[in-house]
DRENMAR-247739 format. One line per 2 residues: number of its first residue (from 0); their letters; for each residue x, y, z of C-alpha. Coordinates in steps of 0.2 Angstrom, whole numbers. Each point is the difference from the previous one (the first is absolute). Example, Ala and Ser with C-alpha at 12.3 -4.5 7.8 and 13.67 -1.06 7.14 Angstrom:
0) as) 62,-22,39; 6,17,-3 $
END
This chain:
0) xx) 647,165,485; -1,10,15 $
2) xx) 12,11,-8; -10,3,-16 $
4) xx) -16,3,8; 10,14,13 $
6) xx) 7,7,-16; -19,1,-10 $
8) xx) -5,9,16; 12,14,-1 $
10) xx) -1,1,-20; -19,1,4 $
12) xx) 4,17,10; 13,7,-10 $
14) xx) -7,1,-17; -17,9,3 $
16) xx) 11,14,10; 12,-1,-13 $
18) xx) -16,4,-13; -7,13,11 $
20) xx) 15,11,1; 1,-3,-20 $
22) xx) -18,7,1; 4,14,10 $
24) xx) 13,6,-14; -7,0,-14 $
26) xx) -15,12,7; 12,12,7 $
28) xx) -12,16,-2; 6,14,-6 $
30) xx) -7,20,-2; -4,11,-14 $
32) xx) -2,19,1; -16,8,-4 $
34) xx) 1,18,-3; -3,16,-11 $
36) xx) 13,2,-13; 2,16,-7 $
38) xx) 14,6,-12; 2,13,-16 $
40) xx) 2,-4,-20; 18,3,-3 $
42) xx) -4,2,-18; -9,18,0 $
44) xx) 11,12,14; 16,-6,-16 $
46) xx) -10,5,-14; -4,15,8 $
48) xx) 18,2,4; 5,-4,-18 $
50) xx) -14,9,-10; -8,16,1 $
52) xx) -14,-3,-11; -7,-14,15 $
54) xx) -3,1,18; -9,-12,13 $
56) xx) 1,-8,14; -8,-21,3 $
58) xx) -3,-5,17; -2,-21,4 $
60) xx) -7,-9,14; -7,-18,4 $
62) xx) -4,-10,12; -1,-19,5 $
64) xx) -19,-6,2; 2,-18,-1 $
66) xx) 15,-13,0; 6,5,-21 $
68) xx) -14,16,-3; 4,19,2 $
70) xx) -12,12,-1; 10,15,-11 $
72) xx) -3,17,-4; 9,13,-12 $
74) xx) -3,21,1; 9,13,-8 $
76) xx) 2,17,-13; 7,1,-15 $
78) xx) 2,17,-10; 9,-4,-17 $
80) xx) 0,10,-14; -1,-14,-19 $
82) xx) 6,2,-18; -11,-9,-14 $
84) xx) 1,2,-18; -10,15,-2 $
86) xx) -2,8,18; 6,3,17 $
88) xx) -8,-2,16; -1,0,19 $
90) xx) -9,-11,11; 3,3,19 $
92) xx) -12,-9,13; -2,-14,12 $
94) xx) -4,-20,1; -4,-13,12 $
96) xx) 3,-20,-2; -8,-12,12 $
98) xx) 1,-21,-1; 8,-15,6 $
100) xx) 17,-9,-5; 2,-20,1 $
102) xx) 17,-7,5; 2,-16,-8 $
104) xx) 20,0,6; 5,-14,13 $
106) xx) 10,10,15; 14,-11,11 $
108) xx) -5,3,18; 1,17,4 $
110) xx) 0,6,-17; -12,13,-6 $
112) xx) 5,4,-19; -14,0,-13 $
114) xx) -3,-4,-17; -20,5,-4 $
116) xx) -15,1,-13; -10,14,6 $
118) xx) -17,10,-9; -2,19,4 $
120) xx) -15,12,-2; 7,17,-5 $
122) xx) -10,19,1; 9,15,-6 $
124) xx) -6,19,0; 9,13,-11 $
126) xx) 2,13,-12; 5,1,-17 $
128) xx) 10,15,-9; 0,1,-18 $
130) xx) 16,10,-2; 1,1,-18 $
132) xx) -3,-9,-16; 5,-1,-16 $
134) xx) -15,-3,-14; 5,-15,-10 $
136) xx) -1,7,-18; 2,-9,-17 $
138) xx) 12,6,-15; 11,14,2 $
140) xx) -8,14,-8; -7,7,19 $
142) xx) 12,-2,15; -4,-6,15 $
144) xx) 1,10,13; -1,-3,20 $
146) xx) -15,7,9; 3,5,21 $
148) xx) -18,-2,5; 4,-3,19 $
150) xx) -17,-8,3; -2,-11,16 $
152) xx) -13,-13,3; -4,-1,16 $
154) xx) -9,-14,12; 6,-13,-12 $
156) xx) -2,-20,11; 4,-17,-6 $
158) xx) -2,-19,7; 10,-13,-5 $
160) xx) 7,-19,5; 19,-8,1 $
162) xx) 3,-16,0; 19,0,10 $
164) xx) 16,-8,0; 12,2,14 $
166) xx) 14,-5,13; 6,6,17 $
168) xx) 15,-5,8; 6,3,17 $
170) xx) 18,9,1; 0,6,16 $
172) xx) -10,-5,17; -18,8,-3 $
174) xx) 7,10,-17; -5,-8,-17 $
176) xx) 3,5,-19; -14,-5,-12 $
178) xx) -2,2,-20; -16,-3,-8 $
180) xx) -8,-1,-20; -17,5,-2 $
182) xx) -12,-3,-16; -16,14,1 $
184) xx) -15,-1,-10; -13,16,3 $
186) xx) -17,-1,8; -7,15,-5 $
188) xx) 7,18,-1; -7,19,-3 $
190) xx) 7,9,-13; 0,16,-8 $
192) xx) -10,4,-18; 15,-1,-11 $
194) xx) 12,-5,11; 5,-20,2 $
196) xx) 8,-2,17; 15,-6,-6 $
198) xx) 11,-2,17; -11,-3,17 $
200) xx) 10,2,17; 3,-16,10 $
202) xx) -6,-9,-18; 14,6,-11 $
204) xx) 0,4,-17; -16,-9,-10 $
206) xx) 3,-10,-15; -13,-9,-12 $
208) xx) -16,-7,8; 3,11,15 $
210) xx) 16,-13,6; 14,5,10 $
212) xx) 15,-5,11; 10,5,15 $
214) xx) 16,-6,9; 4,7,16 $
216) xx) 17,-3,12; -4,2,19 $
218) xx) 8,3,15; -10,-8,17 $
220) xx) -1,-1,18; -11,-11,10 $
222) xx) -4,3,16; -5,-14,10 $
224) xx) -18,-1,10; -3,-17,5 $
226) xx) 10,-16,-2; -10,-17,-4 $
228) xx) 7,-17,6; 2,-11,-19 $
END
């Protein structure tokens, strides 16, 4: 009996250390880097590369406000010249995109990759060019033939929103590549008497009930501010 209760006695010792250093494991704290990220959409410098009708230039950046929110923010140019049925035209100005992005991906410890739903506010100033048309006419008695007005509208704005869809993956320390889908529906936008604006910088081109889309491929960098204990 002796021996049982000098055994109890140690076991009484042994098992609330042995669940305190359990404890201490399983809140081992880890840190997370806070930062500005800033990078550049891959997609636009190719195209510009590859065709000489479009130039522009998209530059990206976000940063971490909260454990899964990033405040983000989209600028850039675009000059590009478009072919529709019956006319050609230029449209050359600049755009701005502000918002936030939610990442509903799950990282392993020290994992900073995203998969995110994000809504943008988008403004774009710019300049439309009609270049030259062509009138639409019926039968075949008169030919059409193709007018070179050269008539620029100028101070030409639009505002829109974009619902977004997007991933980041880390492939190096700090350096991430991301690819995003945008859907676009437009607010409200100044146009010219007798000219539609057809394609809108930083929208893209504008379909039926003022809708568009967008994709984007991007290379990033983040450089670390502060790093939080999680």
């Amino acid at each position: 009996m002796k021996q049982l209760f000098t055994f109890l006695f140690f076991i009484s010792f042994l098992v609330p250390a042995a669940l305190n250093a359990q404890q201490k494991t399983d809140t081992v704290k880890t840190k997370e880097s806070y930062g500005l990220r800033v990078g550049v959409d891959l997609s636009k410098p190719v195209i510009s590369f590859l065709d000489d009708k479009s130039k522009g230039l998209e530059l990206v950046g976000d940063m971490r406000i909260l454990n899964n929110y990033y405040a983000a923010v989209e600028l850039g140019f675009e000059d590009k010249i478009s072919e529709e049925d019956y006319m050609n035209y230029t449209t050359k100005g600049s755009y701005i995109k502000v918002g936030v992005n939610y990442n509903a991906y799950k990282n392993w410890i020290g994992m900073t990759n995203e998969i995110y739903v994000g809504a943008r506010y988008g403004f774009g100033l710019f300049n439309q060019t009609l270049n030259s048309y062509t009138p639409n006419v019926k039968g075949t008695y008169f030919i059409p033939v193709e007018v070179l007005p050269n008539t620029e509208f100028k101070d030409l704005s639009a505002h829109w929103a974009e619902l977004v869809f997007g991933i980041k993956a880390e492939t190096f320390k700090n350096l991430y590549l991301g690819f995003s889908f945008s859907f676009k529906t437009m607010i409200s936008t100044k146009e010219p008497t007798n000219f539609k604006n057809l394609y809108v910088p930083g929208f893209n081109r504008v379909y039926l009930n003022d809708t568009g889309f967008g994709l984007n491929y991007t290379l990033s960098y983040l450089i670390p501010i502060i790093k939080k204990e999680k």
